[in-house]
N, C-alpha and C positions, 0 to 999 in steps of 0.2 A: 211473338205475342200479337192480339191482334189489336186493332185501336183504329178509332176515328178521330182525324182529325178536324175542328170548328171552330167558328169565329165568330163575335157579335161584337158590338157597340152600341148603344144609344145614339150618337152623335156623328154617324155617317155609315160611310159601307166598309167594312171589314172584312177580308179574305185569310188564309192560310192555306198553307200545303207544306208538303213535306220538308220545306226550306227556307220558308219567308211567312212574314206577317204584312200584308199592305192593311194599310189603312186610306180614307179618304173624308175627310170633313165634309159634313152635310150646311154644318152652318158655323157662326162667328162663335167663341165660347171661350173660356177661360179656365173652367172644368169638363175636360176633356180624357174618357176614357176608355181604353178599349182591350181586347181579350183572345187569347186562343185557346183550347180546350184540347185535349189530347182524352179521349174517353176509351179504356178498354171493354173489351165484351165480357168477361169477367174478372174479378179480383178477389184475390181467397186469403183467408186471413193470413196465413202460411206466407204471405210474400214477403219481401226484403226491399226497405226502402233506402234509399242512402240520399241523402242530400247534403254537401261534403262542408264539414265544420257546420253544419248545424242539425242535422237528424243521421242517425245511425239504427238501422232496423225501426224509424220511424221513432226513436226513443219513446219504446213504449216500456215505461217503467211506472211503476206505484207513485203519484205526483202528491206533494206537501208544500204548505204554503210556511213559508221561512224568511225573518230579517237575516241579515246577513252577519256574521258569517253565519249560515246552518248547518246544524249538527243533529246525529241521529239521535234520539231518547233513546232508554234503555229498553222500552217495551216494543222498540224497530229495531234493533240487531241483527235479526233473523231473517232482515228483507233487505233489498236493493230499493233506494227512492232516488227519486231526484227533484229538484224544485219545481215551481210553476214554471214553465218553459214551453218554448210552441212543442209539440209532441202529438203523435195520436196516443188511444188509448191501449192501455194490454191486450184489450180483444181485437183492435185495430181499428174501430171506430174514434169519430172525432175528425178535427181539421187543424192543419197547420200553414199559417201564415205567416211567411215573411216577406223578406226584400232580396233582392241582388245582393246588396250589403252586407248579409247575414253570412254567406255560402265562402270559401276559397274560391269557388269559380259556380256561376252561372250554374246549377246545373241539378238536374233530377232522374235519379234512376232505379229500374225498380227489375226485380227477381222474381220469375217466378220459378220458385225450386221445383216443383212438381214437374211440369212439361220442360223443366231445364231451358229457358227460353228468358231475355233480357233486354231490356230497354232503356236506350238516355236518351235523354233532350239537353242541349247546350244552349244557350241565349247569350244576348248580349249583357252590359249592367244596366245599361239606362238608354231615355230617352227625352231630349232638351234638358238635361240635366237633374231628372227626375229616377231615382233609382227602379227597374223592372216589381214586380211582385209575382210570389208564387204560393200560390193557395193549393195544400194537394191533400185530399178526403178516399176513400174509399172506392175504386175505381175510377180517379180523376184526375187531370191534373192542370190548371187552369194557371194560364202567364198572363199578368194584365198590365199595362201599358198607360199608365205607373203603376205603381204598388196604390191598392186597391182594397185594403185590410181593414175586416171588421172591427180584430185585434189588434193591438200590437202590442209584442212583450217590451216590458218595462223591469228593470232590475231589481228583485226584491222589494217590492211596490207596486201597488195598484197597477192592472196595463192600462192602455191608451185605449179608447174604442173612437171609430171613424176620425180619423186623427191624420190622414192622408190626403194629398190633391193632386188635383189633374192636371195637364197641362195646358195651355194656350193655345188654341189653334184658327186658323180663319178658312172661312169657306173655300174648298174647293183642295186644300192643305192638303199633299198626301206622304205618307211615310211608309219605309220598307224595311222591314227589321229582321236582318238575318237570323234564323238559328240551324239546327244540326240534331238530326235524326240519326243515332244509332241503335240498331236492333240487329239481334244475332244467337245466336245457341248460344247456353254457358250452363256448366256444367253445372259450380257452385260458388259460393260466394267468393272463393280465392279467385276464380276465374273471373269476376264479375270486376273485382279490385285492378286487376290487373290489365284490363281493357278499359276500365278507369283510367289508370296510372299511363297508359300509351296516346290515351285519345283529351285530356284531362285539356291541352293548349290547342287544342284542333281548332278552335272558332273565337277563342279570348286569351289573348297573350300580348306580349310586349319583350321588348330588351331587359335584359336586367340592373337591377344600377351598376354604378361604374365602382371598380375596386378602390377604396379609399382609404386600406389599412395602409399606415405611412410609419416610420419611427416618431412620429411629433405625435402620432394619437394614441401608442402606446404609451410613453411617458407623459403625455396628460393624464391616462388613466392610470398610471400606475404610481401619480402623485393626487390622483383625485382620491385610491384607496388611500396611501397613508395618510392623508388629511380630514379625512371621511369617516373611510370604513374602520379603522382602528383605533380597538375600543381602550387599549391600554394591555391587555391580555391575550385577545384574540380578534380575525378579521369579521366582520358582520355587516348588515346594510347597517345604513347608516345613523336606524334608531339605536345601533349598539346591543339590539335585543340577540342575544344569540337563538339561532337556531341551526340547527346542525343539516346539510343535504337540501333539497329541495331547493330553496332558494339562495343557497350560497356558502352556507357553512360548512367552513374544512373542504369545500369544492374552490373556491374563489384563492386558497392556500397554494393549490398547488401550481397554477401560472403563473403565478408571483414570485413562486422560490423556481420555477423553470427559468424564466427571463428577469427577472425582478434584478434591481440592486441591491448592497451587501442589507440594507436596511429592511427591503418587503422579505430576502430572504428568512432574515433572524423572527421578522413577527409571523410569516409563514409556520416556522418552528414552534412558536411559539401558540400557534392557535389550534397545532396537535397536541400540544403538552395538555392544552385546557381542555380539547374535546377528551381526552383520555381520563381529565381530573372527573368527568362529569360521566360516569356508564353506570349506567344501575346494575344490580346482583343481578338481574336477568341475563345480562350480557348486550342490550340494548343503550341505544345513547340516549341521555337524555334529549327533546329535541326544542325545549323551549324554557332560556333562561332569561330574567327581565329584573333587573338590578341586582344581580346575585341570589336571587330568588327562582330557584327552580319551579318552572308550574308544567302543568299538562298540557295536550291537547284539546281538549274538550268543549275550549271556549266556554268554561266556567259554566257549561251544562249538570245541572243537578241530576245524580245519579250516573256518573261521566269520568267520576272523578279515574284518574291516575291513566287520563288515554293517551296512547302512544301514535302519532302515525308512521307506520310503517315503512312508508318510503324513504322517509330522515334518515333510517338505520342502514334502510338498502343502499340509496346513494351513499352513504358516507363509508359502507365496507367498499362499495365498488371500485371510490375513489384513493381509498387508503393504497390499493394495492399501487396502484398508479403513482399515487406518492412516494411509496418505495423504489420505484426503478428509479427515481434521481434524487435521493436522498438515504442518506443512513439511516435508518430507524432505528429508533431507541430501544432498547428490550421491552420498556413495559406498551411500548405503541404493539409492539409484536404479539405480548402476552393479551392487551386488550381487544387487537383485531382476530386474534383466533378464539376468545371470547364470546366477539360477535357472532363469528361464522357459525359457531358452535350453537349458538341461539336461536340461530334461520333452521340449521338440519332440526334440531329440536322442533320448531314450531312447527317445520313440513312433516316432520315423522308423527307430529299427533293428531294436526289437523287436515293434512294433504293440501293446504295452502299456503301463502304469505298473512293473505287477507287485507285490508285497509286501515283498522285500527285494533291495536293491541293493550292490555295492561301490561305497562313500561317496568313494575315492579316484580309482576309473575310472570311475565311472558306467556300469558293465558290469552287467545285472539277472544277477540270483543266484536267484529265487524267485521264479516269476512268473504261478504260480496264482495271484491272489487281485483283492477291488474296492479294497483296501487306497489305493490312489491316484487313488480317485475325485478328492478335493478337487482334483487338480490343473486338470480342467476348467473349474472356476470359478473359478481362479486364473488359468489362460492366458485364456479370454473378457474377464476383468479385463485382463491385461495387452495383450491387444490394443485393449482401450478406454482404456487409458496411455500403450500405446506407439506405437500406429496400425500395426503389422507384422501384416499379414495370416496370417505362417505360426502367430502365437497362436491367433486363432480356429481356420483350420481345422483346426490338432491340438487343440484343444477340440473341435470338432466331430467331427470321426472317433474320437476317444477315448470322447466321450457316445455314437454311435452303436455301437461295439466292446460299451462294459458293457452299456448298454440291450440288445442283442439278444443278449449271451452270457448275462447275471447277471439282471437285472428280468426280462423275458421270460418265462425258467426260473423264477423263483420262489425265488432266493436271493443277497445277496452274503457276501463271505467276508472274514476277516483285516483287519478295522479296527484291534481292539485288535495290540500285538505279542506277545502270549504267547498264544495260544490256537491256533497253527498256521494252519490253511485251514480251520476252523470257521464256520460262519453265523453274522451276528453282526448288531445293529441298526447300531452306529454309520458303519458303509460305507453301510448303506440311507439313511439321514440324511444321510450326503456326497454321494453321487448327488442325492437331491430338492435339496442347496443348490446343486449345480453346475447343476444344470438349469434350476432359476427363474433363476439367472445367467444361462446362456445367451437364457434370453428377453427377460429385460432388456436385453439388452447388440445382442440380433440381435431384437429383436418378430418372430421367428418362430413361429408357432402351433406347429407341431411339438416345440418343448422343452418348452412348456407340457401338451402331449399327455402328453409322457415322464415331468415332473415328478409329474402327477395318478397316474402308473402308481407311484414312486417312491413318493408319500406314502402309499397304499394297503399295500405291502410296509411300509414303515416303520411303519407304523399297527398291523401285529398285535403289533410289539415294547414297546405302552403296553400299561400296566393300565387296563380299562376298570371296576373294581366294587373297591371297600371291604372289602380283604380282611381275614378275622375271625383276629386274631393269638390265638394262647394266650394266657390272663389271668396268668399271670405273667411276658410278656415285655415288655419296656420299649418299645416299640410299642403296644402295647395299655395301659399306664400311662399314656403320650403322645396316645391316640386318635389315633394315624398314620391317616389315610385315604390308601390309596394309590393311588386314580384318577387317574392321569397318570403314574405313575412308569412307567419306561422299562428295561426289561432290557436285560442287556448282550450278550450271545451264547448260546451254549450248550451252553458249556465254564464260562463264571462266571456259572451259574445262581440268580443276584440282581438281584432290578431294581434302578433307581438314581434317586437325584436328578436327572433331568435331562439332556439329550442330548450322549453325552460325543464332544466338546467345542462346543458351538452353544448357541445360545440356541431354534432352531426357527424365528424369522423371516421361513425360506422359506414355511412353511405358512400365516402371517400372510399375505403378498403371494401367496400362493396362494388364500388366500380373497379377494382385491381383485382379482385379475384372474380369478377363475372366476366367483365370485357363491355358491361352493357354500362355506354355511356351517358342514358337519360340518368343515372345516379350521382356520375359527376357533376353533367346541369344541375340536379337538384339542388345538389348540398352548395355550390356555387350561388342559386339562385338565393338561397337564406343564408349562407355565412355575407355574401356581399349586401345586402337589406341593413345589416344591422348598425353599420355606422353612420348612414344617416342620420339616424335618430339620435346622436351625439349633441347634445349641445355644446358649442367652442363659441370661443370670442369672437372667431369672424363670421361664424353662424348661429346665432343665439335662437333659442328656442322657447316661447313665451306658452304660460300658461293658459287655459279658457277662461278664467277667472274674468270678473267683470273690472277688474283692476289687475291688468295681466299680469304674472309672477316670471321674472326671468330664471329659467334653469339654468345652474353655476355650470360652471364648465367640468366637462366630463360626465354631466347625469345623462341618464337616460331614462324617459316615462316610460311603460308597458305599454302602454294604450298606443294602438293605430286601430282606432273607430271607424269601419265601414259602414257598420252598422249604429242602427238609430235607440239601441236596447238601452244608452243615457238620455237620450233626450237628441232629438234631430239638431239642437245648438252645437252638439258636441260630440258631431265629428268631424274627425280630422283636424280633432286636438285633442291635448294632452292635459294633466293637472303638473304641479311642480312635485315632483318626485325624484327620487331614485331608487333603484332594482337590480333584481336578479338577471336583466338584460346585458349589463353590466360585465358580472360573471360570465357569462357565454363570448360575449366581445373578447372576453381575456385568455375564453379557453380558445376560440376559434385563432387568433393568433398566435397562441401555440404549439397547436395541434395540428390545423390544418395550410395557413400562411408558412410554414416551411416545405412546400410539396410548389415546386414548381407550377403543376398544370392546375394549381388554385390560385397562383397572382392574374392569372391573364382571362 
């Protein structure tokens, strides 16, 4: 591709080239800012943008202004939206503004399919403590020295305009700020990911934290669950509200009856007995119960009524099977999970998808943008290694063939979480690579294996690769949080997280046994070790932002590790007093992947 690169400043002399930014102060100032420009000779709408955890194909989707949670009306079914979010437009017009703080790592790169021809730019985060900015439009791509934003997105609320500052500098002051130019032929987006995924720490990276899974932090959390998460009936976060998959329901069961004592064992048992009390004639689980009171998904949207999201039902068949290999199952767990399964080939044989949200009553899809039901692939591959019914597999396999060429391919999946609409989002990219080592396992077909390697690579730009430099008064930076592994969540809740909601990562482990290729092992090493920090314990307590801080009890863990500034620049690199589905991963990553040797060290 071809490109110029340029420099400007108001406030002294400005250079660039193909590897540095110098700067040099003209005079004394306190608002100080400056700029590199990377300009193509053409850009065609057809290009491919990626800026990793926070634009994917430029997230140009149909934009709706939404409180939160947001949900689709009846008369958007038929479309993919996503919230106000920095994005261009469907035609590719527009501009997008963020920070360093926004991205897993520094970095912007763009496609051009036509001439098969590709381009990154890597940066650093910051400079004097001031996070980078990246403005990128329409043939352009401008890094300013700080963040420099007309806009800035704000959560479900008005954005910020000119809400940024410069930094300090005195005459004669000059600075040299690395960055890294890669340009190269690529074929297609698989390729583009994939030289991604190789080059991703080239110019920003760090050690990873140190391994802190011990026997005293299991059984803190595994007395923080029965004290906590148990409602009397079954396991849940801690509101007691059940919800089945996604964040934790009948997932968080099965660590507890792997390692657990005689006591997590029996409520283990016990929090199948209830999911099974609770499946509609569909064949679907209910996924949201609230004092005995079954209700919907829909977030109490008029004309909404009876929504299902679809990934509750995927995770919880995927995980059921899994619960079977150390546990006896009861006849009607049996009769009810082939129930499920039977509901997923149903819904693919009439719709040729999963979809994102369902009526829970008919099993009629309602919303059917999205990768939102990946999990179910690796759940039907399972049940056809349960049941021996051939029609599991092959709707596993035309299902993995459907997303891999609609969603991987392209360069984005969507609608994991339920509140972010048809947003890009990590945690579907991580359901795809587990359904797909599934499928290999289960068929030793090369081909899944092919898919999965494509999977991990998109999943891969959603970690942090570098130690990001928190402000020295935030309770992150009191903590020395290193956040090398931690894992964003989409691009609507621009925070990354403890850990891959809801897995342990696993896949990537047996992705590095059956590839040979060891950056999967770093991977899944870099984000299973991330997530115990964020433990609160007695001899490391973990205080809230609150202006009266809240101490988190021992064993929570907050979602939030704030890079970015999408709450309010007070807040980040802190937390509120919570606890999550972070939780659950802690518990599966201890069981799953802390018995494998070459993951303690």
């Amino acid at each position: 591709m071809n490109y110029e690169i340029t420099a400007f400043s108001s406030f002294g002399i400005c250079r660039a080239d193909s590897s540095k930014t110098t700067f040099t102060a003209a005079e004394d100032t306190n608002q100080c800012f400056f700029e590199m420009n990377v300009t193509f000779d053409h850009w065609e709408d057809e290009f491919y943008l990626l800026m990793p955890a926070c634009a994917y194909n430029g997230n140009r989707y149909e934009k709706v202004k939404r409180s939160y949670p947001p949900m689709y009306k009846p008369e958007e079914t038929d479309r993919q939206l996503i919230t106000d979010v920095p994005a261009l437009a469907p035609d590719g017009s527009g501009i997008i503004e963020v920070t360093a703080g926004d991205m897993s790592v520094p970095c912007v790169c763009v496609l051009n399919p036509k001439e098969k021809q590709a381009f990154m730019l890597f940066t650093k985060q910051e400079i004097k403590g001031e996070n980078l900015g990246f403005r990128v439009e329409k043939g352009r791509i401008t890094v300013s020295y700080p963040a420099n934003r007309t806009t800035a997105y704000r959560f479900c609320r008005e954005h910020e305009t000119n809400c940024d500052s410069g930094i300090a500098v005195k005459k004669g002051e000059t600075f040299t700020l690395e960055h890294k130019i890669v340009s190269f032929p690529c074929e297609n987006i698989i390729a583009l990911f994939t030289c991604f995924f190789k080059n991703r720490k080239c110019l920003l990276s760090g050690p990873r934290p140190e391994n802190l899974y011990t026997d005293a932090l299991w059984d803190m959390q595994e007395d923080k669950f029965n004290s906590y998460n148990y409602s009397g009936e079954y396991y849940a976060e801690i509101t007691k509200i059940w919800q089945c998959g996604w964040c934790g329901g009948a997932i968080s069961s099965l660590p507890l009856f792997m390692c657990g004592n005689a006591l997590s064992k029996e409520r283990a048992i016990n929090t199948l007995d209830y999911l099974f009390a609770h499946q509609a004639n569909s064949g679907f689980f209910y996924g949201y119960i609230k004092n005995g009171i079954t209700e919907d998904d829909s977030f109490h949207t008029p004309g909404m009524e009876h929504l299902h999201m679809i990934r509750k039902s995927a995770d919880v068949l995927y995980h059921l099977f899994r619960h079977f290999r150390v546990m006896n199952p009861k006849p009607h767990w049996i009769t009810g999970t082939k129930k499920c399964a039977d509901a997923f080939v149903t819904l693919f044989q009439q719709f040729g998808t999963f979809g994102q949200f369902i009526n829970i009553e008919t099993g009629e899809l309602v919303v059917k943008s999205s990768t939102a039901g990946a999990m179910a692939i690796g759940g039907l591959a399972l049940a056809w290694e349960f049941f021996g019914e051939p029609v599991y597999l092959e709707t596993a396999k035309r299902a993995c063939d459907f997303y891999y060429h609609r969603d991987i391919e392209n360069g984005v999946t969507t609608g994991g979480p339920g509140e972010i609409l048809g947003a890009p989002d990590s945690e579907s990219a991580f359901a795809m690579l587990e359904s797909c080592v599934t499928l290999f396992e289960v068929t030793k077909e090369e081909k899944w294996l092919r898919y999965a390697e494509s999977c991990a690579h998109l999943a891969a730009s959603w970690v942090v690769t570098y130690p990001y430099l928190f402000p020295k008064n935030s309770e992150f930076y009191r903590l020395g949080i290193n956040t090398v592994g931690s894992v964003f969540a989409n691009i609507q809740n621009k925070h990354s997280a403890p850990g891959i909601c809801t897995l342990s990562g696993d896949s990537l482990y047996k992705l590095w046994r059956y590839t040979g290729n060891h950056e999967y092992l770093e991977l899944i090493k870099d984000i299973a070790f991330f997530i115990p920090q964020c433990v609160s314990t007695k001899k490391r307590p973990i205080y809230s932002w609150d202006d009266t801080p809240k101490l988190l009890p021992e064993g929570f863990i907050c979602e939030r590790v704030n890079m970015s500034d999408w709450e309010g620049k007070q807040n980040i690199g802190g937390v509120f007093c919570c606890s999550c589905w972070c939780e659950t991963s802690l518990l599966l990553t201890f069981t799953e992947l802390m018995c494998y040797d070459e993951m303690k060290r």
